[in-house]
ZAMARGU-4260 file (C-alpha; in steps of 0.2 Angstrom, whole numbers, plus 5000, padded with zeros to 4 digits):
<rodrens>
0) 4447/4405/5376 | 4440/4408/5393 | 4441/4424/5403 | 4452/4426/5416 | 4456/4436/5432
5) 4467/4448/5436 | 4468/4445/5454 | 4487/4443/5460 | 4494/4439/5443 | 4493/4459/5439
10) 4509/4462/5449 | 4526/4470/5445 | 4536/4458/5435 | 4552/4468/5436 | 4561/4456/5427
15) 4579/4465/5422 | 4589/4481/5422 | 4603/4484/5413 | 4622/4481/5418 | 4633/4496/5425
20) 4619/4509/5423 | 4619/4523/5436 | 4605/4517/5450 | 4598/4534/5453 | 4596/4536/5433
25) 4590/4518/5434 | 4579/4520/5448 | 4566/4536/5443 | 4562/4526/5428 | 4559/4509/5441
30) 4548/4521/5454 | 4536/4531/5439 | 4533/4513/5430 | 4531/4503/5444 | 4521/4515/5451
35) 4511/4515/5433 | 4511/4498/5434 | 4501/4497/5450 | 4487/4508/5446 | 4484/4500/5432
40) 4492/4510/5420 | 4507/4499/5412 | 4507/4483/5407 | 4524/4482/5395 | 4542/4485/5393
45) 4553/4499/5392 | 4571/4503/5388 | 4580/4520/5390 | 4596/4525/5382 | 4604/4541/5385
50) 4622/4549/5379 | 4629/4534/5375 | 4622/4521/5389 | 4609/4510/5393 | 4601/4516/5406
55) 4585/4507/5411 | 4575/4492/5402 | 4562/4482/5413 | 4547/4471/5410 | 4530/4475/5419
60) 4513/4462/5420 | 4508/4447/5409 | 4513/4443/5391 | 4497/4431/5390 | 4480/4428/5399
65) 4479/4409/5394 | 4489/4402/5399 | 4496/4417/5413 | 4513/4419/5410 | 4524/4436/5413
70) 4534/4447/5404 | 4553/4449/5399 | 4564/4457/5390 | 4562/4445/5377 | 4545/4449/5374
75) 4539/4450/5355 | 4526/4465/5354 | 4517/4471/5340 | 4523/4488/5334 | 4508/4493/5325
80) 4512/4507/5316 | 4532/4508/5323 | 4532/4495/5310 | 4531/4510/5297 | 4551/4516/5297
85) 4555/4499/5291 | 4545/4499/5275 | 4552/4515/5274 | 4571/4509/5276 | 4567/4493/5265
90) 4559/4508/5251 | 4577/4518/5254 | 4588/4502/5251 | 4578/4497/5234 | 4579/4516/5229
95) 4599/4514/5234 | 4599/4497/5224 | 4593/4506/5209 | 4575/4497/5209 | 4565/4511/5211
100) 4565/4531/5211 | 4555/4542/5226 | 4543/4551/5211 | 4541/4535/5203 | 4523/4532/5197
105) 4514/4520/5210 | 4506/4511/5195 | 4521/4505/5189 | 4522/4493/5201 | 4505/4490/5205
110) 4496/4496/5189 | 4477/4492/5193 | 4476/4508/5206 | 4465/4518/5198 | 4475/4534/5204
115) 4485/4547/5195 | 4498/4557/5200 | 4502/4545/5214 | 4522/4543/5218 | 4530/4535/5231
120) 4537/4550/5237 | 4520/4553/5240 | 4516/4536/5250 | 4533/4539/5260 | 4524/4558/5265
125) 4508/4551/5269 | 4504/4567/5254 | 4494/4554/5241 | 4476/4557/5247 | 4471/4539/5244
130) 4456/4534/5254 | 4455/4524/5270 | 4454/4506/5267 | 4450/4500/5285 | 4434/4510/5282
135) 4432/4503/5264 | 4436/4486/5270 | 4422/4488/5286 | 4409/4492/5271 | 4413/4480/5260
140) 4424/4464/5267 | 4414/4450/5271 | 4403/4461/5284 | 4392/4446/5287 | 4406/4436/5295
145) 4410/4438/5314 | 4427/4446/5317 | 4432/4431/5324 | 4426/4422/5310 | 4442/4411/5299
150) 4432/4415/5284 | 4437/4434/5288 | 4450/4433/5298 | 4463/4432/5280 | 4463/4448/5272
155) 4481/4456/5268 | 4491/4465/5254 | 4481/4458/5240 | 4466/4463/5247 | 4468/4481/5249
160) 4474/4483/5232 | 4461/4474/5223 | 4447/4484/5237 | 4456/4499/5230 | 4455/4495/5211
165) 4438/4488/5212 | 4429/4501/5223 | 4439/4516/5216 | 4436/4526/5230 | 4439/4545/5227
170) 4456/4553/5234 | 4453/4565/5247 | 4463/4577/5237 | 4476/4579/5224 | 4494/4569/5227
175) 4504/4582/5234 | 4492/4595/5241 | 4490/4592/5259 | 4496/4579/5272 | 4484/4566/5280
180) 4492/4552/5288 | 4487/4535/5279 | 4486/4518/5283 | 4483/4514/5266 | 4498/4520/5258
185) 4511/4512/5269 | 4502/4495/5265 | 4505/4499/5246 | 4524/4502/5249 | 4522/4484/5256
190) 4517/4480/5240 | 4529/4490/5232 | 4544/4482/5243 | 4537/4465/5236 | 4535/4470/5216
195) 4554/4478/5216 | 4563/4467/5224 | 4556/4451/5218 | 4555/4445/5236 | 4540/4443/5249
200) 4539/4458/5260 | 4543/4448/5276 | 4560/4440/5266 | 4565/4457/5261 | 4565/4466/5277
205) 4573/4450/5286 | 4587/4449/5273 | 4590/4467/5271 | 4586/4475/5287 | 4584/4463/5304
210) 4599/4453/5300 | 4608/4464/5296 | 4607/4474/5312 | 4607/4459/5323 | 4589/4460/5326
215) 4587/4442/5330 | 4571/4442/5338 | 4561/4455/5327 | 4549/4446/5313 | 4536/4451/5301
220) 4523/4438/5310 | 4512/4429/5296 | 4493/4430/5302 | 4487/4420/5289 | 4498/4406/5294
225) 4494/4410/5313 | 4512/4405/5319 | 4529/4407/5318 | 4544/4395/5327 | 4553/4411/5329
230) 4539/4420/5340 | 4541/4410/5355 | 4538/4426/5367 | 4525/4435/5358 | 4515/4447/5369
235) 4497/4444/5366 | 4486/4461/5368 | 4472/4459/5382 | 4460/4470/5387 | 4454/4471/5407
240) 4434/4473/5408 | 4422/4485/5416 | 4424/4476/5435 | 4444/4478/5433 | 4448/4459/5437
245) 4442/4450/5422 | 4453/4448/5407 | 4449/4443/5391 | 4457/4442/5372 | 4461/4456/5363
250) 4473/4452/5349 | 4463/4445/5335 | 4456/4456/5320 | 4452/4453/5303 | 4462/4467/5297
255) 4476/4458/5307 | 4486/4453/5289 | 4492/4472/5282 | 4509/4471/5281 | 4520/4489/5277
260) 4509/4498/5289 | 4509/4486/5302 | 4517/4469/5304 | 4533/4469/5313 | 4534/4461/5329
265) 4549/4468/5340 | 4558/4471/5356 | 4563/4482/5370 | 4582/4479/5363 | 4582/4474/5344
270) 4573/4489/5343 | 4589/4498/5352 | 4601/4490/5340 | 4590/4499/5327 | 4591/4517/5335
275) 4609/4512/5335 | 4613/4507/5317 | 4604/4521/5311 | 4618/4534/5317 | 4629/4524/5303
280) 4630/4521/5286 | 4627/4500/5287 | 4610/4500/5281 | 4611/4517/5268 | 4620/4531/5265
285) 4620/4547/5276 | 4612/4557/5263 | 4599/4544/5262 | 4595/4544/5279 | 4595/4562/5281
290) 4582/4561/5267 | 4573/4551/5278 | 4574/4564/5291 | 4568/4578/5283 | 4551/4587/5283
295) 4539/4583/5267 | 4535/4599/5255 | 4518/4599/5248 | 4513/4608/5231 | 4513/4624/5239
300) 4529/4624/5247 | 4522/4622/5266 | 4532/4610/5277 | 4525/4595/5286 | 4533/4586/5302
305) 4534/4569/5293 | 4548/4560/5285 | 4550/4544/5279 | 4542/4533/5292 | 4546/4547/5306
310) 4538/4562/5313 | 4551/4577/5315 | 4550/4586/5329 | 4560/4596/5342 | 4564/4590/5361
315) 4559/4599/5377 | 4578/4606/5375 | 4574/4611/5359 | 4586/4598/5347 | 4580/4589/5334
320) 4571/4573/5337 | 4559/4561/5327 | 4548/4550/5335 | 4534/4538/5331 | 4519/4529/5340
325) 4508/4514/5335 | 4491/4509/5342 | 4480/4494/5337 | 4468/4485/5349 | 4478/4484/5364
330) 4495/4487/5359 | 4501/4504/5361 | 4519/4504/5354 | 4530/4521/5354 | 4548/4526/5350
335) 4558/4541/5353 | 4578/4547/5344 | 4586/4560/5351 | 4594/4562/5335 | 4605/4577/5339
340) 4608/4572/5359 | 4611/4554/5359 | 4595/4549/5366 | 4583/4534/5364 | 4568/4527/5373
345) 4557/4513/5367 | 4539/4507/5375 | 4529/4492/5371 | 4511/4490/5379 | 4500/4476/5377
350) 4486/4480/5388 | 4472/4491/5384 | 4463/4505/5396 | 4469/4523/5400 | 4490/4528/5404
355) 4502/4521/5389 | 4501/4540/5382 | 4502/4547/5399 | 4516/4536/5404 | 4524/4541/5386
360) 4523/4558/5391 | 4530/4554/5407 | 4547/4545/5404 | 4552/4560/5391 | 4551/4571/5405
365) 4561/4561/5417 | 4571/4557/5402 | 4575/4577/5402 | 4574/4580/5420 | 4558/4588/5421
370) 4543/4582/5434 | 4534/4568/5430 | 4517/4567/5434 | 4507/4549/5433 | 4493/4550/5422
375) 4475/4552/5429 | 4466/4541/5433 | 4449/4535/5424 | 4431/4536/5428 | 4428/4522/5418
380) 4437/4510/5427 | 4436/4517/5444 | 4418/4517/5444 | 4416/4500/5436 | 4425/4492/5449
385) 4412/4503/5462 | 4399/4494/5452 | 4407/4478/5454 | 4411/4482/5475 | 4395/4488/5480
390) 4379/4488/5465 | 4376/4504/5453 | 4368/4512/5467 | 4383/4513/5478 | 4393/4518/5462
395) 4383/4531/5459 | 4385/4540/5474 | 4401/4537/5473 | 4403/4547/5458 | 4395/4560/5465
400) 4405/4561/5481 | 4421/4559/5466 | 4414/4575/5459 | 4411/4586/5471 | 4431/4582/5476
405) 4435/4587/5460 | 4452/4579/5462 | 4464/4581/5447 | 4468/4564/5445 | 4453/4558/5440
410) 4446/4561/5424 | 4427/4563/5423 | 4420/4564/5406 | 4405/4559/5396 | 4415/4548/5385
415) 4420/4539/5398 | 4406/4539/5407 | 4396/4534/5393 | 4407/4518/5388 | 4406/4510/5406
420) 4386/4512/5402 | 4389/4501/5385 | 4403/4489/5395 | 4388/4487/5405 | 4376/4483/5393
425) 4388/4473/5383 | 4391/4461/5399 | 4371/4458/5399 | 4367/4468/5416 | 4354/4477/5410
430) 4348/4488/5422 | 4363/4494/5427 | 4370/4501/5411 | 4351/4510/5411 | 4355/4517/5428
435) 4372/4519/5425 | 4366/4530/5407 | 4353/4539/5414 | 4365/4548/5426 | 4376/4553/5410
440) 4360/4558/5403 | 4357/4569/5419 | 4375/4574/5419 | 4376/4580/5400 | 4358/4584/5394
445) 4365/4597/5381 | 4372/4581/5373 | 4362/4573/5360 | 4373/4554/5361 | 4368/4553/5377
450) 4350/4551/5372 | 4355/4538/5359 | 4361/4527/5370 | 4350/4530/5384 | 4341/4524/5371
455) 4351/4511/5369 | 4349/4504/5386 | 4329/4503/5386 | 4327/4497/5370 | 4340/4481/5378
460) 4326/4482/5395 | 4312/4481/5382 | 4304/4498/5384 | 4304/4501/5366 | 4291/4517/5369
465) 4305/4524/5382 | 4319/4521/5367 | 4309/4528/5354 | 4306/4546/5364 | 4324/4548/5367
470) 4331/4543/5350 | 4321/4554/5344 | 4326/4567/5355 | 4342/4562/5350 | 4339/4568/5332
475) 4330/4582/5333 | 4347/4589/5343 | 4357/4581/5330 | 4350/4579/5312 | 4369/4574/5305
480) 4365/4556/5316 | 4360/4544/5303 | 4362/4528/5313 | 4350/4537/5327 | 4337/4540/5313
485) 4337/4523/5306 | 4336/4516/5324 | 4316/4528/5325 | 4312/4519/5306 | 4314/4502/5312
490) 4306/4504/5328 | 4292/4514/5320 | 4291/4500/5303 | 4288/4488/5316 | 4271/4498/5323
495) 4278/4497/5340
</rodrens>
């Protein structure tokens, strides 16, 4: 897939507002996002329901880069990890249809886990301690394939478990003991869904979750096949590159297939028919869902702020809400209940770069009357597109000139700083991301990363001598940096 440019495609696409809502309500959610939107800080859609009415939803930007094609309201976006509370509702419906028991042994439906002590209770609290098995799967799936590689490009369910059984990868502590929010053990109550109810994950949620609630455009999207007839709107996740024009791919993973922890693809309004059926007794029973709404108790008796597939927390007016987020390549995916005030607001990102937090941040607060400040802007991308304008030089003083101002909304960091560097590098201009890198050198010399990939950037340029002094550098500031020391063995086992 070729790149593409942003040029005059990256424009509002304000594509619908809802009927009868109150245009002043309706138009501080239009101003802050459309505003977001034009510093390149929202590309998405959003819907806002308060005491009882819809009060805002529009579309912002591009659903796809290739062909260029605009977003609506129909847009399918990945939830990421919003996808958790439907594995934990399918979970609640099996316990209700008397297939399973919350402290249930994991291994009785998945009996090749080499853990003890594990119940699904546990899964639902994120309080098992099972290991992370995207890491487990970088060290060991297929690591000489490209990402992009089919051969890779099909792990799922199956996978993690047999990784898992195979590898037996200590627990980071006992079942029970503390709380560590896990990947791992949402794609196991996937599993679990599947064992139980004799059904495939994705049939299961369809049959007794999205149609029951009229969620007609929601789906559990198959990556292994690679499409599905009832995705004609799915949002694809881009990413915008260091010069701030060009667009390329960002949607393709091998880890793509892991279903419970990830998998659903939604919208702006099925997932309001969700926040709406869950204020009744369609799906399970009140206690059920209050259940689901209450905090997890570890071993010894402290309280956590998860649920089942929730985080519990309390609103700026101090009620009781739950809320959840979801972040994968370049979807950022977030949805906030209002449980005790009748409040609801959803937002679906597909680009990646700085704002979908910030602008998170932001709609609760108009959402609750309070000011809402834009987030700030980025070094990273600003300067990039100074590098772009004028040559590294010009950006540089620039940056200077950005500093001295010290203006609030701009964020100057070495993180980001340091990533235009690599963006440079990565796009084959050389002797930019050394220019661009030595000023973060300059900028931050009590940091020992900054060395490294200074480093970096020689070694690219061919001054292997140059690399070698400031990895080494590197280390003796840092000792804990392995990948820095095997970078010095390899330079000094070639004699250079």
């Amino acid at each position: 897939m070729s790149n593409q440019t942003l040029g005059s495609f990256l424009f509002l696409f304000l594509l619908s507002s809802c009927q009868a809502q109150p245009p002043e309500e309706a138009n501080k959610y239009e101003k802050y996002l459309s505003e977001a939107h034009a510093r390149g800080q929202f590309n998405g859609t959003a819907l806002v329901f308060d005491d009882g009415k819809l009060v805002y939803q529009g579309a912002f930007g591009i659903r796809s880069i290739d062909p260029i094609d605009s977003l609506d309201l129909n847009s399918q976006f990945r939830l990421a990890s919003v996808s958790k509370q439907f594995t934990a509702m399918a979970i609640m419906i099996l316990k209700e249809q008397g297939k399973l028991r919350y402290d249930q042994d994991v291994r009785d439906f998945i009996p090749e886990l080499p853990y003890e002590g594990i119940t699904i209770r546990h899964l639902l609290h994120h309080t098992s301690g099972l290991p992370e098995y995207e890491r487990l799967m970088d060290e060991n799936w297929k690591t000489e394939l490209k990402y992009d590689d089919p051969a890779r490009y099909t792990n799922g369910n199956a996978d993690v478990v047999k990784l898992l059984a195979e590898l037996k990868a200590p627990l980071f502590f006992k079942p029970g003991e503390k709380w560590q929010y896990s990947n791992a053990g949402y794609n196991l109550l996937g599993t679990i869904v599947a064992k139980a109810s004799g059904m495939s994950f994705a049939d299961y949620t369809k049959k007794y979750i999205f149609d029951p609630v009229g969620m007609t455009r929601t789906v559990m999207y198959d990556f292994v096949i690679g499409a599905d007839p009832k995705m004609p709107d799915r949002a694809y996740g881009f990413q915008v590159a260091w010069d701030g024009t060009t667009l390329s791919p960002s949607d393709s993973h091998y880890l793509n297939h892991g279903q419970g922890e990830d998998g659903v693809y939604s919208t702006v309004g099925d997932l309001l028919k969700w926040d709406r059926i869950l204020y009744t007794e369609e799906l399970v029973t009140k206690a059920t869902l209050d259940e689901a709404f209450t905090p997890a108790v570890l071993n010894n008796g402290d309280t956590t702020d998860y649920g089942f597939g929730w985080f519990i927390q309390r609103s700026p007016t101090g009620k009781r809400m739950v809320q959840h987020s979801g972040g994968w390549l370049s979807f950022t995916t977030y949805m906030f209940r209002g449980i005790e005030e009748d409040k609801c607001f959803v937002i679906l990102k597909n680009s990646s770069g700085i704002g979908g937090w910030g602008v998170i941040e932001g709609i609760t607060n108009l959402l609750y009357d309070e000011p809402a400040a834009l987030p700030p802007l980025s070094i990273r991308v600003e300067l990039g597109k100074e590098v772009a304008r004028g040559g590294v030089e010009h950006a540089i003083a620039q940056y200077r000139k950005w500093k001295a101002e010290a203006s609030p909304d701009l964020i100057i960091n070495e993180g980001e700083l340091n990533m235009l560097g690599y963006e440079l590098l990565w796009a084959g201009r050389v002797d930019d991301a050394v220019a661009m890198l030595r000023l973060v050198m300059e900028e931050y010399p009590a940091s020992a990363n900054v060395y490294d990939s200074y480093g970096d950037a020689l070694l690219a340029k061919g001054d292997t001598a140059g690399a070698l002094e400031n990895f080494k550098k590197c280390y003796a500031m840092d000792g804990t940096l392995t990948a820095t020391k095997k970078k010095i063995d390899d330079i000094e086992a070639a004699g250079q």
